[in-house]
Backbone and ligand atoms as CSV (ligand in chain L), in Angstrom:
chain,resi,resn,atom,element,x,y,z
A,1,UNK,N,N,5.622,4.012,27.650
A,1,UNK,CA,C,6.155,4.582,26.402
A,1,UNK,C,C,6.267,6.106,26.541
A,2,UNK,N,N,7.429,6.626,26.428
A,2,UNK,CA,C,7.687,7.968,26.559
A,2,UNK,C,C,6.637,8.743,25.526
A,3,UNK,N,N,6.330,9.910,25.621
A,3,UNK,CA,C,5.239,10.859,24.910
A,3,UNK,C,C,5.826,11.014,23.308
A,4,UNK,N,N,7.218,11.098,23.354
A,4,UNK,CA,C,7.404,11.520,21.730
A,4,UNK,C,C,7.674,9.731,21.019
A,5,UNK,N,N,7.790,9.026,21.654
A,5,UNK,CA,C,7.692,7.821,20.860
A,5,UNK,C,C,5.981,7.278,20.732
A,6,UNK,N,N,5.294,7.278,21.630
A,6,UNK,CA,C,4.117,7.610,21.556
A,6,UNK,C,C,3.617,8.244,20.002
A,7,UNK,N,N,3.963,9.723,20.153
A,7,UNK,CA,C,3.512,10.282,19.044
A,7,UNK,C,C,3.728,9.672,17.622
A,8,UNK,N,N,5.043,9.545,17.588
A,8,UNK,CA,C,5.492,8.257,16.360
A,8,UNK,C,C,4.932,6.922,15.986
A,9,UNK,N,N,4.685,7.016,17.193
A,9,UNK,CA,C,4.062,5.521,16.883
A,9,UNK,C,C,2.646,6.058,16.354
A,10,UNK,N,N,1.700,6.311,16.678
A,10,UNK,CA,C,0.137,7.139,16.456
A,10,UNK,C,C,0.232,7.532,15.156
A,11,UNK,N,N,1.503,7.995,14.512
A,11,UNK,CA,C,1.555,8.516,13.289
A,11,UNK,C,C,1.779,7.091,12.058
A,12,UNK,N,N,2.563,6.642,12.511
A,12,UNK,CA,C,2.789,5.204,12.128
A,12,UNK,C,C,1.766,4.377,11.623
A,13,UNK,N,N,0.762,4.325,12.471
A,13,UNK,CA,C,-0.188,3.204,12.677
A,13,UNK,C,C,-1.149,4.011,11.771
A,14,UNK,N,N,-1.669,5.559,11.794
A,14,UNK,CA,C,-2.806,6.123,10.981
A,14,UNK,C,C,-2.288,5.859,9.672
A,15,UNK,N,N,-0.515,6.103,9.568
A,15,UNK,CA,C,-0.341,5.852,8.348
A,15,UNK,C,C,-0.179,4.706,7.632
A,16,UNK,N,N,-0.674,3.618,8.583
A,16,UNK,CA,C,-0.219,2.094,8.088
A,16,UNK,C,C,-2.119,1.445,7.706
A,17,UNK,N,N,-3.017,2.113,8.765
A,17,UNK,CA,C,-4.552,1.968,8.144
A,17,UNK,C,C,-4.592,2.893,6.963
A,18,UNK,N,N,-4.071,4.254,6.594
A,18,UNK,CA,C,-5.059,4.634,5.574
A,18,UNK,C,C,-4.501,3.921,4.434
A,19,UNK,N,N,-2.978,3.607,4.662
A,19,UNK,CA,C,-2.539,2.750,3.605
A,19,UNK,C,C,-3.062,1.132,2.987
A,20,UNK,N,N,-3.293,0.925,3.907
A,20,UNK,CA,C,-3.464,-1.084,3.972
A,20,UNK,C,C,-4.958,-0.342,3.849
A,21,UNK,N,N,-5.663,0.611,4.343
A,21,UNK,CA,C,-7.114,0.441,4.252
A,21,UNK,C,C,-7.528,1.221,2.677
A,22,UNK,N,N,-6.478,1.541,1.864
A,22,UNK,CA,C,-7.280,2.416,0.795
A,22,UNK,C,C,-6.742,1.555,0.048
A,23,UNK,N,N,-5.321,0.493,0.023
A,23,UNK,CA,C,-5.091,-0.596,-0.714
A,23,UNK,C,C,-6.260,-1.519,-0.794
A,24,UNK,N,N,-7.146,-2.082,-0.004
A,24,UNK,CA,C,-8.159,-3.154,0.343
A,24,UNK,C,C,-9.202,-2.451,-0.474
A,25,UNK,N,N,-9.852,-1.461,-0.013
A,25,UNK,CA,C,-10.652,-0.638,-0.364
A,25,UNK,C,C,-11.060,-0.220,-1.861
A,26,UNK,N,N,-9.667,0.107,-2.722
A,26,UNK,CA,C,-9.509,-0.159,-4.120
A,26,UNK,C,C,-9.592,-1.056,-4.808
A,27,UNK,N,N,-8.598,-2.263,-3.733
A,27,UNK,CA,C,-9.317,-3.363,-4.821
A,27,UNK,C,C,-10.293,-3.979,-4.687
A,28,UNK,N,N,-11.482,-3.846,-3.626
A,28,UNK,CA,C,-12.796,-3.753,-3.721
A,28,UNK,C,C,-13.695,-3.683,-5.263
A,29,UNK,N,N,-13.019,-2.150,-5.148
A,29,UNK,CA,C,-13.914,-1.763,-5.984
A,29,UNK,C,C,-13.348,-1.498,-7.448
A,30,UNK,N,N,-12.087,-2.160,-7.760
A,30,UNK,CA,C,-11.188,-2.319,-8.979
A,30,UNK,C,C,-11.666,-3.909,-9.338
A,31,UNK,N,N,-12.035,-4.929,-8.006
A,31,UNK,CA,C,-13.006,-5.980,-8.658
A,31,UNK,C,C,-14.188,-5.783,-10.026
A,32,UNK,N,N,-14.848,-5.129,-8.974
A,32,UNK,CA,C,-16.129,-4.559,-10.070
A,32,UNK,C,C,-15.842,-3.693,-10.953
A,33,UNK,N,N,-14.883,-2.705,-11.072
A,33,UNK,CA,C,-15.077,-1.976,-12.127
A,33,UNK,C,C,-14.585,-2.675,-13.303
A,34,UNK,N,N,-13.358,-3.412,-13.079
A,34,UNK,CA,C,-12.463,-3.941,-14.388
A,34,UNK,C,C,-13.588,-5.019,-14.861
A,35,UNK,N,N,-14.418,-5.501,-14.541
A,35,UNK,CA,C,-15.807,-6.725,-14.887
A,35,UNK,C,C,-16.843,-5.615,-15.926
A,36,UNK,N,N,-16.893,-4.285,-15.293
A,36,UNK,CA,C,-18.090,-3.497,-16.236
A,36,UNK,C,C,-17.762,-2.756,-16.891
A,37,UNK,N,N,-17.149,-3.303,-18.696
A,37,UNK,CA,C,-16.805,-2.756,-19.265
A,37,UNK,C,C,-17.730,-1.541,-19.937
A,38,UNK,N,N,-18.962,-1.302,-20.314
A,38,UNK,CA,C,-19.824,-0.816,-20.589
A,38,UNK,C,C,-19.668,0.593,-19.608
A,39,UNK,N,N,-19.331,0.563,-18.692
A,39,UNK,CA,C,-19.772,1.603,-18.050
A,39,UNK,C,C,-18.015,2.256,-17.191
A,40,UNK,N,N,-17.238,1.876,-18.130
A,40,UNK,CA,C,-15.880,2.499,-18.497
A,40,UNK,C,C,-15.979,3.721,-18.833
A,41,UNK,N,N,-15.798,5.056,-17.781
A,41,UNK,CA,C,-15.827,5.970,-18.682
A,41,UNK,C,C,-14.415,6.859,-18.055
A,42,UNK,N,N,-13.787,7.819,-19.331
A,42,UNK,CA,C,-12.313,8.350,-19.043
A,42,UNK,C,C,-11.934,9.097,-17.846
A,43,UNK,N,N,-13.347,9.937,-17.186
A,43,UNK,CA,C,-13.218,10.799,-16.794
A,43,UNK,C,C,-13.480,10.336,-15.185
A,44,UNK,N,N,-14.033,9.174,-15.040
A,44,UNK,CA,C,-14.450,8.649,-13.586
A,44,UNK,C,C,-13.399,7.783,-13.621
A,45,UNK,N,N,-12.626,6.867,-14.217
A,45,UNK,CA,C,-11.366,6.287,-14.573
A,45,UNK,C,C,-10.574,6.965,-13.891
A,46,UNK,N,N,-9.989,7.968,-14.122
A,46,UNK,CA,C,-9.004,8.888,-14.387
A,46,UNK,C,C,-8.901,9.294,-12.682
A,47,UNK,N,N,-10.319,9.825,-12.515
A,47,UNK,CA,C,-10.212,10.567,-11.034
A,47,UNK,C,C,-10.452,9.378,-9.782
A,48,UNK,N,N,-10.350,8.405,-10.115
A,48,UNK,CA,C,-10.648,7.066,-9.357
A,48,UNK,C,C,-9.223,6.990,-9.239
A,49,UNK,N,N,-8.594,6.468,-9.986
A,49,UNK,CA,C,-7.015,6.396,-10.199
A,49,UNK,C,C,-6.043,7.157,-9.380
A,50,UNK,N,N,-6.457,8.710,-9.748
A,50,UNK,CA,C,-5.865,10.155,-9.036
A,50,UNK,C,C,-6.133,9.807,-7.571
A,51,UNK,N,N,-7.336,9.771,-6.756
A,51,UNK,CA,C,-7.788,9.825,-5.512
A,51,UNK,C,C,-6.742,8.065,-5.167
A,52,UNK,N,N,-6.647,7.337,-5.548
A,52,UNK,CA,C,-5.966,5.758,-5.104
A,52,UNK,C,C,-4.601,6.212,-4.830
A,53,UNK,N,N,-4.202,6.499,-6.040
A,53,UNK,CA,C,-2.454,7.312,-6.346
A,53,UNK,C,C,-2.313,8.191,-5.302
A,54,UNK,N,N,-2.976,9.364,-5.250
A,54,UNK,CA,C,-2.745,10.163,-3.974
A,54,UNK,C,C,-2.528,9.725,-2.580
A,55,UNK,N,N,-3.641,9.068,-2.327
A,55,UNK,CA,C,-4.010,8.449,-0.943
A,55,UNK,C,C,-2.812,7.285,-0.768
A,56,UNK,N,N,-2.319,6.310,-1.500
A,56,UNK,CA,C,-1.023,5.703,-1.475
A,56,UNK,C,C,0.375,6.120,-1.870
A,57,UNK,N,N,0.115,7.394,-1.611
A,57,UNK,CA,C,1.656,7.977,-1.617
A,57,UNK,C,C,1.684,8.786,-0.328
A,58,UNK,N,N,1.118,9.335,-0.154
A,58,UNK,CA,C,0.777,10.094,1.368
A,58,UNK,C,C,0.733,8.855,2.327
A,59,UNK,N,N,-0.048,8.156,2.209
A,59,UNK,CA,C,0.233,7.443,2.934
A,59,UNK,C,C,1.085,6.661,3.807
A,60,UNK,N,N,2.057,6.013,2.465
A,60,UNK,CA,C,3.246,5.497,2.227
A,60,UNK,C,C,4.284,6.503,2.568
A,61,UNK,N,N,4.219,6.921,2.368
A,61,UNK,CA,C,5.617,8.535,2.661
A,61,UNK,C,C,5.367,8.512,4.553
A,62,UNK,N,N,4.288,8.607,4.951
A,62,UNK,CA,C,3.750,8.985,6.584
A,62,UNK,C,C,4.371,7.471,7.497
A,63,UNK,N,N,4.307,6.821,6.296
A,63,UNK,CA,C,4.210,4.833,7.338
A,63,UNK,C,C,6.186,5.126,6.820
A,64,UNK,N,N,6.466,5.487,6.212
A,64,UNK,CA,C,8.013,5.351,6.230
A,64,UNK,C,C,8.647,6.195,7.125
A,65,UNK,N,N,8.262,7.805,7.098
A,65,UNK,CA,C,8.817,8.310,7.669
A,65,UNK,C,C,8.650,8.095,9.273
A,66,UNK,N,N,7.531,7.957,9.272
A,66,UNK,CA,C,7.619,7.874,10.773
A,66,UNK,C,C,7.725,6.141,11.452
A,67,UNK,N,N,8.098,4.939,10.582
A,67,UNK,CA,C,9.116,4.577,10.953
A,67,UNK,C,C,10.427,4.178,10.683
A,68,UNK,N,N,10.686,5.505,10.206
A,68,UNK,CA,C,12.236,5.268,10.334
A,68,UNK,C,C,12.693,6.128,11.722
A,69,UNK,N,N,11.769,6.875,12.330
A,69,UNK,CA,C,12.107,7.790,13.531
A,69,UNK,C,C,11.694,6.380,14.793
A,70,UNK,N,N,10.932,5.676,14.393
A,70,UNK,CA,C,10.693,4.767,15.691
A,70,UNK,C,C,11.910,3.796,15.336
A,71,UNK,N,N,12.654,3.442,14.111
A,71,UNK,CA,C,13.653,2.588,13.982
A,71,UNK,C,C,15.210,3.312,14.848
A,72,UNK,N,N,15.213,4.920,15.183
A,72,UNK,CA,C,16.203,5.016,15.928
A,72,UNK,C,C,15.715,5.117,17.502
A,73,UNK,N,N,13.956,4.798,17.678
A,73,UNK,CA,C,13.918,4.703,19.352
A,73,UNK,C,C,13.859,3.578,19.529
A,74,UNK,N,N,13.317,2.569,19.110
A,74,UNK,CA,C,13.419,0.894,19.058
A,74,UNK,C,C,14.581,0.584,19.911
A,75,UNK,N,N,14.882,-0.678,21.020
A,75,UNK,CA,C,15.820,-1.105,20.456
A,75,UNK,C,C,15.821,-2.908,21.385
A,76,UNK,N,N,15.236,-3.288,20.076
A,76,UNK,CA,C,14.422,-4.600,20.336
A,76,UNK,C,C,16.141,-5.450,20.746
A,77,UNK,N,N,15.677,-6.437,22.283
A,77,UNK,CA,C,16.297,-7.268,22.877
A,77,UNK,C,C,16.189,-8.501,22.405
A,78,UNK,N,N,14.958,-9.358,22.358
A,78,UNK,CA,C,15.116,-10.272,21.574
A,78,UNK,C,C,15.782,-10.712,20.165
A,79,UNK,N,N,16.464,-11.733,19.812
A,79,UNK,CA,C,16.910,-12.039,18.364
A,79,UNK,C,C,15.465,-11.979,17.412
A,80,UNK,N,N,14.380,-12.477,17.719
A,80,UNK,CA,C,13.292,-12.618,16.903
A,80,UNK,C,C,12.726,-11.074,16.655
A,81,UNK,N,N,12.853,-10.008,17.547
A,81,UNK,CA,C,12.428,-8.884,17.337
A,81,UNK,C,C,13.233,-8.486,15.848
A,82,UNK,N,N,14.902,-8.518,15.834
A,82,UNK,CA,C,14.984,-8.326,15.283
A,82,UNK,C,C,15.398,-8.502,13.415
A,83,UNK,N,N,14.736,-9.933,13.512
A,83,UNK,CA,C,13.781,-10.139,12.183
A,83,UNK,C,C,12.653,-9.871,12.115
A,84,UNK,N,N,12.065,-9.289,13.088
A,84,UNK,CA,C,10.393,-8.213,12.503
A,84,UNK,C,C,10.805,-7.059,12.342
A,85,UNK,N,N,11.585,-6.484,13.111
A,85,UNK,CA,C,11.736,-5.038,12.603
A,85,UNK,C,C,12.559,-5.296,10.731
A,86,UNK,N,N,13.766,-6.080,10.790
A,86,UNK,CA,C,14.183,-5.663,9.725
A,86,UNK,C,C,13.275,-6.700,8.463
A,87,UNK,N,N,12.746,-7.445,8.424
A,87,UNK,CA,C,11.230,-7.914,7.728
A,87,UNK,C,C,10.389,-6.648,7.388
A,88,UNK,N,N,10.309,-5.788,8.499
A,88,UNK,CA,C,8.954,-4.621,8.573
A,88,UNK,C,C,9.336,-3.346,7.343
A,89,UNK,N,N,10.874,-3.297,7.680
A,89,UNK,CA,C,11.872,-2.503,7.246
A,89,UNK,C,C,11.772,-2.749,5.771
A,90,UNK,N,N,12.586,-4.121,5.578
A,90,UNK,CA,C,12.427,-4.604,3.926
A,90,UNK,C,C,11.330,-4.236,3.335
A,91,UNK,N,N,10.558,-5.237,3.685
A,91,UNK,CA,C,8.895,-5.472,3.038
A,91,UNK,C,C,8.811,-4.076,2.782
A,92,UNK,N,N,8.614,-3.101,4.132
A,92,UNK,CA,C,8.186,-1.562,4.179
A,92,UNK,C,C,8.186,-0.489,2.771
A,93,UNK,N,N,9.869,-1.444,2.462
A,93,UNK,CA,C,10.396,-0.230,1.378
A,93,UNK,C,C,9.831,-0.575,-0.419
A,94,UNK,N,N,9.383,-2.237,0.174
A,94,UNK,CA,C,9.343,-2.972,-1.189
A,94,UNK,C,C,7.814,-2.559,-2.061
A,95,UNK,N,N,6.992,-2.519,-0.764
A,95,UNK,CA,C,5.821,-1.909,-0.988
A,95,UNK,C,C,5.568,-0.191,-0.766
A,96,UNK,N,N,6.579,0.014,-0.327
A,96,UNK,CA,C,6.790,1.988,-1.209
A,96,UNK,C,C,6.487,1.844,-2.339
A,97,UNK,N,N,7.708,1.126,-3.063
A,97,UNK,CA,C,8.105,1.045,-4.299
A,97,UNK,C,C,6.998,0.546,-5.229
A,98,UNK,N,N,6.616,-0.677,-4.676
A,98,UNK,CA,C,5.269,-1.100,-6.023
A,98,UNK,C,C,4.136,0.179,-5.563
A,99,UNK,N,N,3.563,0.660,-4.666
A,99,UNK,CA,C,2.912,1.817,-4.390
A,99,UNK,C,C,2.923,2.806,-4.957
A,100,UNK,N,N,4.167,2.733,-4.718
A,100,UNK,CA,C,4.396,5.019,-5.559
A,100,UNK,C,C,4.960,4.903,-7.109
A,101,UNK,N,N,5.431,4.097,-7.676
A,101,UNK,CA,C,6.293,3.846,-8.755
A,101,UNK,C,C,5.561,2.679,-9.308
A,102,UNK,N,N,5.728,1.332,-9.377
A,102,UNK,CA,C,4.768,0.644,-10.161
A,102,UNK,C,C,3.179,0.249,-10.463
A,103,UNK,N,N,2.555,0.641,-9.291
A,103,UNK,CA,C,1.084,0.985,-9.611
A,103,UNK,C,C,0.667,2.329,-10.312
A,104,UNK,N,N,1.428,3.090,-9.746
A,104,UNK,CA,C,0.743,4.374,-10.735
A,104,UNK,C,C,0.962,4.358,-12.328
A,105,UNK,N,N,2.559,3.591,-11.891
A,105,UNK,CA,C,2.952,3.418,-13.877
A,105,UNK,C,C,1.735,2.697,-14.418
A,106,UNK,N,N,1.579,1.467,-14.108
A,106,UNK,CA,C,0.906,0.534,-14.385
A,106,UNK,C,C,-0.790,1.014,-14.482
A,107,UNK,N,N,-0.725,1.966,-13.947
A,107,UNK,CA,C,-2.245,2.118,-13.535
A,107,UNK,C,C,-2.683,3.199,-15.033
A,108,UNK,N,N,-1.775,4.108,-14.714
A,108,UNK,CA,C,-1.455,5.125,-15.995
A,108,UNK,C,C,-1.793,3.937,-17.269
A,109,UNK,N,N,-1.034,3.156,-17.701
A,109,UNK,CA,C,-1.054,2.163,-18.850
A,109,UNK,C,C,-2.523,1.454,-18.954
A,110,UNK,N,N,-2.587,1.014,-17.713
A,110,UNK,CA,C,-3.754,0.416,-18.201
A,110,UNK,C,C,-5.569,0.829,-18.108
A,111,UNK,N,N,-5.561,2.045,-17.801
A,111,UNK,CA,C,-6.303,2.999,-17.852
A,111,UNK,C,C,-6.548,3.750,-19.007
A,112,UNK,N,N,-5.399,3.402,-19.677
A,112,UNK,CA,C,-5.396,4.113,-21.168
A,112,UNK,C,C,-5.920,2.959,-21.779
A,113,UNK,N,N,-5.200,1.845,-21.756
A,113,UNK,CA,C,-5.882,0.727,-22.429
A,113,UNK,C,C,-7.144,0.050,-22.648
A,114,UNK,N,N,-7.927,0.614,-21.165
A,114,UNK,CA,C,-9.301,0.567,-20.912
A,114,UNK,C,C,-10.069,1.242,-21.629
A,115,UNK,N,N,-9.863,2.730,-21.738
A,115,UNK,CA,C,-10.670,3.382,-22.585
A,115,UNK,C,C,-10.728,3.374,-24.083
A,116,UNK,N,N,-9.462,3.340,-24.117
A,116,UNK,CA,C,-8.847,2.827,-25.669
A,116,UNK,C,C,-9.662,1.809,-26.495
A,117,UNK,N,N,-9.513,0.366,-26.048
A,117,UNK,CA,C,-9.789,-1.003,-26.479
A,117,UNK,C,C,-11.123,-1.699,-25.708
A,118,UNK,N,N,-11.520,-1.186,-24.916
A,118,UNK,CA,C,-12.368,-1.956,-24.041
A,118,UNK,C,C,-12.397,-3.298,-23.526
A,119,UNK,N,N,-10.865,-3.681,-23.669
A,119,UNK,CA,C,-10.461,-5.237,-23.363
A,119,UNK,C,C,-10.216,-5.469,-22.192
A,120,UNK,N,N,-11.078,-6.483,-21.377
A,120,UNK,CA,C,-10.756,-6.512,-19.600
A,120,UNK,C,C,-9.771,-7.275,-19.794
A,121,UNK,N,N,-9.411,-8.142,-20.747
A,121,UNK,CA,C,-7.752,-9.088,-19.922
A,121,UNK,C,C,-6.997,-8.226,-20.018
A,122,UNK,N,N,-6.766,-7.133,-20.473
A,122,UNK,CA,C,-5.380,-6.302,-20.674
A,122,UNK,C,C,-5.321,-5.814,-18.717
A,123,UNK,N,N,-6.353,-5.850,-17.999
A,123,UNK,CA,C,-6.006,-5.212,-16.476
A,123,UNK,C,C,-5.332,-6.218,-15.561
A,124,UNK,N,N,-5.110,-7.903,-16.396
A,124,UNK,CA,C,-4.236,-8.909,-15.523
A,124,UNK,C,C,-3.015,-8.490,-14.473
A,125,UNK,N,N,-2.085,-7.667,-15.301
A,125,UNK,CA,C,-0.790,-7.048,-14.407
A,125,UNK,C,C,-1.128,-6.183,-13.407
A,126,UNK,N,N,-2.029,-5.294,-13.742
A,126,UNK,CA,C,-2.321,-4.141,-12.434
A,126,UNK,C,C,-2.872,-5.122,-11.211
A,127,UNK,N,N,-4.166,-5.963,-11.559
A,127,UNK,CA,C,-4.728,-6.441,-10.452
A,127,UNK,C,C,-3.954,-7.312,-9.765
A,128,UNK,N,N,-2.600,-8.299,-10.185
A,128,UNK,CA,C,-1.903,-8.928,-9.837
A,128,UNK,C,C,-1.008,-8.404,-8.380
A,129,UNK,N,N,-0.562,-7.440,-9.300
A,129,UNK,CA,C,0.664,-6.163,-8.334
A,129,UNK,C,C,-0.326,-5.449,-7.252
A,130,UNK,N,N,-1.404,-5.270,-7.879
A,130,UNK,CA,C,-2.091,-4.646,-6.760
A,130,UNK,C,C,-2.526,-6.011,-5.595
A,131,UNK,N,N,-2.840,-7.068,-5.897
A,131,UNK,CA,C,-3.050,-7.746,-5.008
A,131,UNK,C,C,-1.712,-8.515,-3.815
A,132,UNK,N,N,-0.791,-8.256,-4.779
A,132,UNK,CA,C,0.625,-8.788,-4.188
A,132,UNK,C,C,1.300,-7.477,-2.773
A,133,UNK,N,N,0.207,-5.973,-3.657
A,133,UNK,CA,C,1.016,-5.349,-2.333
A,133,UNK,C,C,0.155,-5.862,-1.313
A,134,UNK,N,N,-1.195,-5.803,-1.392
A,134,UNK,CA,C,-2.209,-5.702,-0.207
A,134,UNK,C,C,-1.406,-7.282,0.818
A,135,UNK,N,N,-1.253,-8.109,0.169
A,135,UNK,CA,C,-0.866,-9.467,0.929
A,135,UNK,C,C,1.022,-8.755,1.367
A,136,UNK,N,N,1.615,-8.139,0.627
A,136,UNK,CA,C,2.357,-7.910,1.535
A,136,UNK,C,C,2.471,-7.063,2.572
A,137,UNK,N,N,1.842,-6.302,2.369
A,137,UNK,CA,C,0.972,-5.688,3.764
A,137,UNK,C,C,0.934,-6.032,5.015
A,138,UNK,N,N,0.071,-7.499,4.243
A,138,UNK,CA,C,-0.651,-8.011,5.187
A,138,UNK,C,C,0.185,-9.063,6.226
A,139,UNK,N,N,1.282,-9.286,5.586
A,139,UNK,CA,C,2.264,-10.277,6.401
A,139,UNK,C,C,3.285,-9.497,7.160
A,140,UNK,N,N,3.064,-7.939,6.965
A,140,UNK,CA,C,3.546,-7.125,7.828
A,140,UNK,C,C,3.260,-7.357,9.228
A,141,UNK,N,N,1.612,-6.676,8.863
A,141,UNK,CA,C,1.195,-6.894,10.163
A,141,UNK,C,C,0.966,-7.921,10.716
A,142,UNK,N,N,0.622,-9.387,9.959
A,142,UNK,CA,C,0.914,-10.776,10.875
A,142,UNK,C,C,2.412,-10.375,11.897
A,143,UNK,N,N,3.202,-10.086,11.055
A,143,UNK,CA,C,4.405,-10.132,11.796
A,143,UNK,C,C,4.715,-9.239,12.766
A,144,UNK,N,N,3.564,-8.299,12.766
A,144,UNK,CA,C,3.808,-7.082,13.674
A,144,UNK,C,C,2.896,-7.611,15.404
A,145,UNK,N,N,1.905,-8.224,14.382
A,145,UNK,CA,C,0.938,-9.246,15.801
A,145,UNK,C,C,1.519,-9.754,16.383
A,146,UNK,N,N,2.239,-10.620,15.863
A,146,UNK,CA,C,2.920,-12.125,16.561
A,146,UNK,C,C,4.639,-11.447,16.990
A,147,UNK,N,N,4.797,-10.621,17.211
A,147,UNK,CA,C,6.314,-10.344,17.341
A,147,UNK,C,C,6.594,-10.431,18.596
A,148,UNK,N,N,7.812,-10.875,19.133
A,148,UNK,CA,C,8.506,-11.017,20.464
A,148,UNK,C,C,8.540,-10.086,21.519
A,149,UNK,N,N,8.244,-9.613,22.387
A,149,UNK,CA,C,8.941,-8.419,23.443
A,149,UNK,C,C,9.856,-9.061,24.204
L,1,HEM,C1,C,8.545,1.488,5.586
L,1,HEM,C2,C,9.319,1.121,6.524
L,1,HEM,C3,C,8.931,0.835,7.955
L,1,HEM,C4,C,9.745,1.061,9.011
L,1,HEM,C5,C,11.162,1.621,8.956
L,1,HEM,C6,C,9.020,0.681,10.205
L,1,HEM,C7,C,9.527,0.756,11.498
L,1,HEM,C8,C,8.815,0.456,12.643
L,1,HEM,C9,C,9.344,0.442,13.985
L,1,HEM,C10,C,10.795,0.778,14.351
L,1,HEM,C11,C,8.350,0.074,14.831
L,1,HEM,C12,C,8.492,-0.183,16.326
L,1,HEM,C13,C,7.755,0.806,17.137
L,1,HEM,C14,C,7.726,0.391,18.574
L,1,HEM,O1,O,8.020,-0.769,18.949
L,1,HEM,O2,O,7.366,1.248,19.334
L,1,HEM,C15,C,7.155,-0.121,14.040
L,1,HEM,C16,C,5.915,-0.483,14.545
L,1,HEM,C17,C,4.857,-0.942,13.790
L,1,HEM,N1,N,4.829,-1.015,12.406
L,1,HEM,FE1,FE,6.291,-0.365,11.138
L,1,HEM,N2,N,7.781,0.249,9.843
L,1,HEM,C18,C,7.678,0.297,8.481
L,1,HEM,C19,C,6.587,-0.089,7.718
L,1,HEM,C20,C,5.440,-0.690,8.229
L,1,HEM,C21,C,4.355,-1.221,7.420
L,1,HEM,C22,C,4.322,-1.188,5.908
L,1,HEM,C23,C,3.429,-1.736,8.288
L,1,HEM,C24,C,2.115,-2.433,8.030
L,1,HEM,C25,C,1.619,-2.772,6.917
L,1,HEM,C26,C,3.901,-1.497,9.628
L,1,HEM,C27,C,3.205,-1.851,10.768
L,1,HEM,C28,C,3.610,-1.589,12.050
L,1,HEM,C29,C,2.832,-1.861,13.245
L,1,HEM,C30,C,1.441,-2.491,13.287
L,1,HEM,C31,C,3.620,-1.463,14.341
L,1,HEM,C32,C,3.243,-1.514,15.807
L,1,HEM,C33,C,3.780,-2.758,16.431
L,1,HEM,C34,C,3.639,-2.724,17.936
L,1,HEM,O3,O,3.753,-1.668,18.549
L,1,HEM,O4,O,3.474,-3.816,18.493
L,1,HEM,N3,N,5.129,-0.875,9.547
L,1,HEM,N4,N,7.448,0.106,12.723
């Protein structure tokens, strides 16, 4: 592997763990928090939220950009390669999108609703979407394991 595809790639991959690893990681601990309503408070809410939001947009921005620079050094021979790359591609952009744009909306909403009402079913939609990105994620990288050379 030449040195500057190399580098792309290295960038790729840190940006594909801190992503898939702060997605997992949150909802860890978005298990337990949305269960202890009692100990809901605005201000640990809020900056829990901020630090998730941050860390999945940086993230996400690093795993796109740098592959869309390995999508012009690529240039997969097999037919099966290239339904993983453009799978990797799709999926890639689909989970930008619930990442940077519908979790934060969602997260915003129901963070308010938390402190507001103290009602745990109102967090059904966030934990849903949040669990739908982590699994699509995750069939990324199945597909990134198992792919053709
Ligand atoms: C957002 C759009 C994305 C684009 C355009 C993209 C593009 C690419 C390209 C072109 C490669 C091939 C690099 C090579 O063979 O040297 C690659 C590798 C890889 N990508 Fe992505 N990717 C995206 C998102 C993702 C996501 C979301 C994940 C995981 C959750 C991911 C996981 C991987 C992995 C694990 C490899 C290394 C595969 C290997 O070298 O065997 N990618 N990506």
């Amino acid at each position: 592997m030449h040195t500057f595809h190399a580098f792309w790639w290295l960038l790729h991959i840190l940006g594909v763990a801190l992503w898939f690893g702060g997605q997992v990681l949150f909802s860890i601990l978005w298990a337990k928090i949305r269960k202890l309503p009692d100990s809901w408070n605005a201000d640990i809410l809020q900056s829990l939220f901020d630090t998730f939001d941050r860390v999945s947009l940086w993230s996400a921005l690093l795993t796109a950009v740098s592959g869309t620079v390995l999508s012009f050094l690529v240039e997969p021979r097999a037919k099966l390669s290239y339904f993983w790359l453009t799978y990797m591609q799709g999926m890639g952009i689909v989970a930008l999108i619930l990442s940077v744009f519908v979790l934060r909306w969602l997260g915003k909403t129901v963070r308010n609703r938390m402190v507001a009402s103290r009602s745990p079913g109102s967090t059904q939609t966030y934990t849903s979407v949040l669990h739908l990105n982590s699994f699509i994620l995750l069939t990324i990288l199945m597909m990134a394991a198992f792919k053709p050379h």
